[in-house]
N, C-alpha and C positions, 0 to 999 in steps of 0.2 A: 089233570094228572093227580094222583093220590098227594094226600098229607094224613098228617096223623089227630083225625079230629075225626069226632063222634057225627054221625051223618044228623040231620036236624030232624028227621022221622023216627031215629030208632027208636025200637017201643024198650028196651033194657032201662031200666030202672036203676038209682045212683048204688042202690045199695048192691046190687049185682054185675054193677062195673065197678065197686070198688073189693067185691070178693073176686072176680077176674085178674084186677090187679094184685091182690096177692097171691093169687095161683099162678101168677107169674115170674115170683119170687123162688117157687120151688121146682121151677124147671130145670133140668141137668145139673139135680143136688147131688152134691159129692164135698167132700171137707173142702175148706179153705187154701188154696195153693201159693197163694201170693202174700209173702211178708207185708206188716202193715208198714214199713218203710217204702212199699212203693205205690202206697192209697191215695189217690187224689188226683186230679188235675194237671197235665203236665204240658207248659207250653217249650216248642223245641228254639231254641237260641240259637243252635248252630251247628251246620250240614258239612261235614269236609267229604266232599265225593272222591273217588276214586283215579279222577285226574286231575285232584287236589283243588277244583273251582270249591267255594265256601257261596254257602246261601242263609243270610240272616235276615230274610226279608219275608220267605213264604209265611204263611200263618196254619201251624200246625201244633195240632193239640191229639194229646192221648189222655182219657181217662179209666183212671186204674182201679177196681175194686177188690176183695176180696181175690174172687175168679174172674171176673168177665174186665174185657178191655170195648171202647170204643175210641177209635180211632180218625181223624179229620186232617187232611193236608187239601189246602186252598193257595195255588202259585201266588205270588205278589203280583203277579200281571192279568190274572184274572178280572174281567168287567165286571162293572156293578150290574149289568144286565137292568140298569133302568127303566122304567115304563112295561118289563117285559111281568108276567103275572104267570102264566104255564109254559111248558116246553112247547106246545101244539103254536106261542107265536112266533117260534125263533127259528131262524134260517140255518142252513147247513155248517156255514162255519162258525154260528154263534155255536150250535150245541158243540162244534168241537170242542171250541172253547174252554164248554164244561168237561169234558173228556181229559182234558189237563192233570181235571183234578185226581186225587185219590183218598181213601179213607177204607176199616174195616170196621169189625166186629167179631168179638169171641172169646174163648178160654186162654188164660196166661197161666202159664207154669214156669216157676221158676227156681234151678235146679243149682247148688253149690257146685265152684268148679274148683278146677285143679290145686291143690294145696289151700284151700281158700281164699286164694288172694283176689277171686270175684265171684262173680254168680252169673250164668246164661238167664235171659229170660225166651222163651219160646211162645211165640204169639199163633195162636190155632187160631187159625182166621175162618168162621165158618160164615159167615157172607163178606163179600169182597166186591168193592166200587170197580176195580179194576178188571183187564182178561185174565180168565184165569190162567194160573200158573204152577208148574209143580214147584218152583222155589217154595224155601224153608222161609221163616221170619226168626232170624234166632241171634240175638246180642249177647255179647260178654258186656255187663254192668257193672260200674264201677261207683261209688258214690263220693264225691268231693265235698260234699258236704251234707246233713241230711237233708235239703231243698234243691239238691244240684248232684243229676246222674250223669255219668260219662257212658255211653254206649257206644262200643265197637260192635262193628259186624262182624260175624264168625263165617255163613254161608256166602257173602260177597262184602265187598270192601268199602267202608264207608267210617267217619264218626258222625255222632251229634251229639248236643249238650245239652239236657231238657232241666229244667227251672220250673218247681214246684208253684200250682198260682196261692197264692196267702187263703183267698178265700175258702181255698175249694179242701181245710180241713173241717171236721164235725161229722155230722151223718154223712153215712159210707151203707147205699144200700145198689142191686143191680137187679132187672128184669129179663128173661127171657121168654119171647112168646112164640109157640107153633104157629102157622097162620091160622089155625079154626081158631083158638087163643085169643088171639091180636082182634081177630072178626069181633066176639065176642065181648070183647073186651072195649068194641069203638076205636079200635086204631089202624084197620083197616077200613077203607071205605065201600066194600060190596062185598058179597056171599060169595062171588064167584073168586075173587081174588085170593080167597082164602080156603076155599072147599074142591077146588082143584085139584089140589097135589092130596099126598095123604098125610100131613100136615105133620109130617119126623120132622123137618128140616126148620131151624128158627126162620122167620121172618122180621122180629120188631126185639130192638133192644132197648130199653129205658135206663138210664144210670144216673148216682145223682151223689156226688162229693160235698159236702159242704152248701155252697151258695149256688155250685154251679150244676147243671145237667148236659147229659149228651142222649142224642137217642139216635138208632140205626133203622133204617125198614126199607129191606131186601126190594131189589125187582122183583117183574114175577118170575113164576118159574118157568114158563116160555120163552121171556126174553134171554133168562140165565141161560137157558139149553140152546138157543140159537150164538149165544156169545160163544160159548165152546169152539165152536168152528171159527174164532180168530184168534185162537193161541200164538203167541211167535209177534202179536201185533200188539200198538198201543191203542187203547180203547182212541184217542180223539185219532188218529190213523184210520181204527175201523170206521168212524161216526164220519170220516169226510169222505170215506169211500162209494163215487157215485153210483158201484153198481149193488149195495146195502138201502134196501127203500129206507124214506125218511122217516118212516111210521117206527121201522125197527129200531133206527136208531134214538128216535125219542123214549121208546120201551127200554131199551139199555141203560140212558141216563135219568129213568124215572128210580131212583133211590138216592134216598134223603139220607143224609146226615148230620146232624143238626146239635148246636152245641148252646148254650144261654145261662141266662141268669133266674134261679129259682126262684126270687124277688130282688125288684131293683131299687134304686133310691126315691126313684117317684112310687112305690107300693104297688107296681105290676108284676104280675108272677109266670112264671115260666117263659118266659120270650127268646126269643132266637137272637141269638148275635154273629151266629157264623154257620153259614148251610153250603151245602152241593146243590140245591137248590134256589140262586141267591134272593129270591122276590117275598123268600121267608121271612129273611133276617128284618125283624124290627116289629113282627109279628107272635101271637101268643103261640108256642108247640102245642098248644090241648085245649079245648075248650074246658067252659067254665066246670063240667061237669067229671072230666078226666083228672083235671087237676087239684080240683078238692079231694078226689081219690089216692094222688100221689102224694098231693102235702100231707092224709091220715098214716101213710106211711114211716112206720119208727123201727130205725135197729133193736130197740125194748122192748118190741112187740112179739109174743109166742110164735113165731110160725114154726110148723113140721117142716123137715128139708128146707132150708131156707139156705140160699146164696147171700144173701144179705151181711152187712157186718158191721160194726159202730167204728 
């Protein structure tokens, strides 16, 4: 199954995947919408549902840039999926399993609300792990302190408390890649994956707060159009349905999202410590050659249209 590493033939050259990488700074430029009070890293503390069960176990993080969000929610009950290496060796109700999860990616806007006594944030989710759905993503924000937000939901009923992580201030940059882009660029791994569609729709997100990173990269867009036809259902619902071949549903659950540490204390760089896909975690997100490209990356540096921000 796909991951986001440079295939070991490609003939692109470092200095043309790290101009790719900046050309992916200036995709869907438009000013800065997101206050620098909600930059960085956010892991969530604490879930009050709707018929008031509380959850402080899942592990879920959102990271917040300028414009772009990526987003990761992994159950506390989730397997380590040990021994297991692709989707292609795991059985039907393991992939459910995966189907548990959920995470996005995309544009936050965030808009003062009434009298000012908080702000909505509005999370445009343009690729989504989950079935899709016409619900809204839309919180009333409150901040308790500046490292600790209160988020109520406005379109359905929920709170949570998300806790700023220390590390994850300093550079504040986000990428958005088409898929001819992403090809291009070594982050997709075939032509075909990415020269299929007509490459509007993002594919691959890179974001990177401080110490830490998250990155997003879409299914394809076959599997996405054949998910449409299970609206109304939970992705691990659709994924244990035995009349759903198991080819599809490995295609459904083939999107990554992936969260690490941009160098760690033993000096390895970019490594996964929390995926949708778990055989990642503990593994580098990019090869040696992507990554040199993302560390040349500075908020200081001239880009035209740039989403990026310090």
């Amino acid at each position: 199954m796909a991951s986001l590493m440079i295939s070991p033939d490609s003939p692109m050259p470092a200095a043309q995947a790290g101009a790719m990488l900046r050309v992916g700074l200036g995709q869907g430029a438009a000013p800065a919408t997101t206050p620098a009070a909600y930059r960085g890293l956010w892991r969530r503390t604490l879930l009050v549902s709707r018929n008031g069960s509380r959850d402080v176990d899942a592990r879920v993080f959102w990271m917040q840039t300028a414009r772009l969000h990526i987003d990761i929610r992994v159950p506390a009950s989730r397997s380590s999926y040990a021994g297991a290496g692709c989707l292609d060796e795991l059985t039907r109700d393991e992939l459910a399993g995966l189907g548990e999860q959920m995470g996005f990616a995309g544009i936050t806007v965030v808009e003062d609300g009434p009298g000012m006594t908080a702000q909505s944030c509005i999370w445009h989710r343009q690729i989504d792990y989950s079935v899709p759905s016409e619900s809204k993503d839309i919180g009333a924000m409150r901040f308790e302190t500046p490292n600790i937000v209160l988020e109520d939901g406005i379109e359905a009923v929920y709170q949570e408390r998300w806790e700023r992580e220390a590390d994850s201030a300093g550079i504040v940059w986000a990428l958005c890649f088409s898929p001819q882009q992403a090809y291009a660029a070594g982050l997709l791994p075939t032509a075909a994956a990415s020269l299929e569609t007509g490459g509007a729709s993002p594919a691959v997100f890179v974001a990177r707060c401080g110490n830490r990173f998250m990155l997003a990269r879409a299914r394809s867009p076959d599997a996405q159009a054949a998910l449409v036809a299970q609206r109304g259902r939970g992705l691990a619902q659709a994924v244990r349905d035995p009349a759903v071949p198991i080819e599809l549903a490995r295609a459904w659950l083939d999107f990554e999202i992936s969260m690490g540490e941009v160098r760690r204390a033993d000096g390895a760089r970019w490594i996964v410590s929390l995926s949708t896909l778990p055989w990642r975690e503990g593994q580098a997100a990019f090869d040696a050659r992507t990554g040199a490209a993302l560390d040349a990356l500075s908020p200081s540096e001239p880009l035209m249209n740039t989403i990026e921000e310090s």
